[in-house]
N, C-alpha and C positions, 0 to 999 in steps of 0.2 A: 298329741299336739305337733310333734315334730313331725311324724307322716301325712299330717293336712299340710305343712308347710312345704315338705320336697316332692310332694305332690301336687300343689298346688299355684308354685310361684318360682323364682326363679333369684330374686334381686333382693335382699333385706337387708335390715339396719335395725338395731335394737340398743337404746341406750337403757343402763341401769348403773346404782350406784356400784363402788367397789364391795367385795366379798359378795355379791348374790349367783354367782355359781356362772356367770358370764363364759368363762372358759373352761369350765365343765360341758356350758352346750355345747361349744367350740369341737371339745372332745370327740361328745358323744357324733359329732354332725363329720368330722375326721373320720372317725371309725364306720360308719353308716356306708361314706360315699368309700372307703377302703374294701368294701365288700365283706368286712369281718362279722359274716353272718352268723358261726359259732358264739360270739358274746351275745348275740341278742333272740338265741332261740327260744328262750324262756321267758321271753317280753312280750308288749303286745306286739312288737314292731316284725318279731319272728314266729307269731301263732296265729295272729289275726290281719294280716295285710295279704298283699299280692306283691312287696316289694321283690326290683328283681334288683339281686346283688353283685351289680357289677361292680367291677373295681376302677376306680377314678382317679388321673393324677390329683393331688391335694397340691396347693400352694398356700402354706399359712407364714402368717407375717404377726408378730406380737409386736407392738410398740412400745409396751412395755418395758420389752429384755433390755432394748437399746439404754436404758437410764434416761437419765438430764442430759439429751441431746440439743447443743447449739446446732443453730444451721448447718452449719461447714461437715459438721458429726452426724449430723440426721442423715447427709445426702450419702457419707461415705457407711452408713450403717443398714439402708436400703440397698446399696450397688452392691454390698457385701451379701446381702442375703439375696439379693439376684444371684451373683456368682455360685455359691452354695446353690443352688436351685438348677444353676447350668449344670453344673458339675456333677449332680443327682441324676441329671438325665440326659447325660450324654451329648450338652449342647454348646457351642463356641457362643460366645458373648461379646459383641464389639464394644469397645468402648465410645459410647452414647451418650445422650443424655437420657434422666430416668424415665420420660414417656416412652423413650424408642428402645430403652432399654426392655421394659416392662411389657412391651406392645410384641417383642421379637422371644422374650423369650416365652410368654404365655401362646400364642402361634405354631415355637417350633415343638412347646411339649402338647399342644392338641393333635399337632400331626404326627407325631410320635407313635402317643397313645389316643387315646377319648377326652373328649371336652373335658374343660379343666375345673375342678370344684376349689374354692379360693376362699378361703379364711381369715379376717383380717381382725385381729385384738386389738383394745382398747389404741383405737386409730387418733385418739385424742390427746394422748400423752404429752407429745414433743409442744402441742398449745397451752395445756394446762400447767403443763412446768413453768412458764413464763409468762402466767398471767399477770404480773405485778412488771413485767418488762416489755413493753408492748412492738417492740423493733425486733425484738428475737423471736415473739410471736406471732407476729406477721410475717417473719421468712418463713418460719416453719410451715406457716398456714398455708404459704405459697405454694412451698414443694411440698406438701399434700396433695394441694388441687392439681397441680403437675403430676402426681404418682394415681390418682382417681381418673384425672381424667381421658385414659385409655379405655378405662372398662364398658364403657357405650360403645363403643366401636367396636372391641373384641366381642360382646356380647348378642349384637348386632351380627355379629361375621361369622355366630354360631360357635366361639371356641369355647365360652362359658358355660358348664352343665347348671352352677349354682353359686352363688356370692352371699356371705355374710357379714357384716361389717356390727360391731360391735363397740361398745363406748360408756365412759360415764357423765358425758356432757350431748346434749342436740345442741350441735351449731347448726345454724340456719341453710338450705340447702346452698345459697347464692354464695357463700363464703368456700365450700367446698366440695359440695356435693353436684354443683350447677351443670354439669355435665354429665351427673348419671342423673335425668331426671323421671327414670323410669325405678329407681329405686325404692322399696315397698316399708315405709317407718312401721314397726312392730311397737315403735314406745308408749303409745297410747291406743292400740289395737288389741279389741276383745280376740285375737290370737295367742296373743302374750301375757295377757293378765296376772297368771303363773305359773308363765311357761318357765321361768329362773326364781331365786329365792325360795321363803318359805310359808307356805299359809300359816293359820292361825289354828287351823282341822291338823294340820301334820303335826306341829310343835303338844296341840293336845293330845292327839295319839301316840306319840313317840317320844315325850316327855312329862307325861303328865304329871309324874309323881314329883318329879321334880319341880317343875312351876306350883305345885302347892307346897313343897317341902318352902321354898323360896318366898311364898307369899306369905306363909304361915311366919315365916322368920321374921318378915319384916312389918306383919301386923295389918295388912290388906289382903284384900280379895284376890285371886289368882287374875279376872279382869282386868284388875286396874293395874298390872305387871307391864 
């Protein structure tokens, strides 16, 4: 499933809830475009493809790590992980704002190295922390759309090899996304059905004994689990 996607598309967005293995894809899709073909020769991705294993700058962003960012903290916690990212690759960073921030330095690490493969975790955090506060979540929402809205233009200007943006809420594209509206939703696409989480065949296979030990306990069917 992940080699029809970096084979096939360029731009995605997949929301799911927390714990379904989100930043595990993150992972596996870091490691892929790092060229780390040694982890994956016993996989389909290294016995049955034609992938070729170049190696790609990564630029991942968790918004996560940041915590309960206010505005004023969301802005100085993205310019920090800009800097960190200069400083990785060898690049002077003016002090900007974060479009030009984001626009100069995803540019100077394409020309560096190779188009740039771009990672983005649960992009939704700094909204969902203040949903019950609707003024702290409306700055944050801003400088989002601020921080997104580079990547059409960079992707466009060819420095984008691959973009994944991950989440556990779909806010509507016109709140954030309005500017990348070439961006491909995985969340309700028979690409992703289970491409993350876990079926109902795996949890049989690999714990079955267990879901019966567990139904038997509680005096139902393993189904009705």
């Amino acid at each position: 499933q992940i080699y029809r996607l970096i084979q096939n598309g360029k731009l995605f967005f997949l929301s799911r809830p927390r714990r379904f293995g989100k930043s595990l894809l993150l992972s596996t899709l870091e490691y892929i475009f790092r060229g780390e073909q040694d982890l994956f020769k016993d996989l389909y991705l290294g016995q049955q493809t034609d992938w070729q294993w170049k190696s790609y700058p990564i630029v991942y962003f968790n918004f996560a790590s940041y915590g309960k960012t206010y505005p004023e903290q969301l802005e100085k916690s993205i310019k920090i992980d800009f800097q960190r990212l200069a400083e990785e690759h060898g690049i002077e960073l003016p002090d900007w704002s974060i479009p030009q921030q984001f626009k100069h330095l995803i540019k100077k690490i394409a020309e560096k190295h190779l188009q740039v493969v771009i990672l983005i975790d649960e992009y939704d955090k700094p909204i969902i922390d203040f949903l019950q506060d609707f003024p702290n979540a409306d700055k944050n929402r801003a400088i989002l759309k601020n921080f997104f809205s580079t990547l059409k233009e960079l992707e466009r200007s060819g420095f984008i090899r691959f973009l994944f943006i991950t989440g556990i809420s779909k806010f509507s594209k016109a709140s954030i996304f309005s500017d990348l509206n070439n961006l491909t939703d995985l969340t309700l696409s028979t690409l992703a059905t289970d491409l993350v989480g876990i079926t109902k065949e795996e949890i049989e296979e690999n714990a079955g004994e267990h879901v019966q030990a567990i139904a038997q306990k509680m005096n139902i069917t393993p189904n009705a689990l």
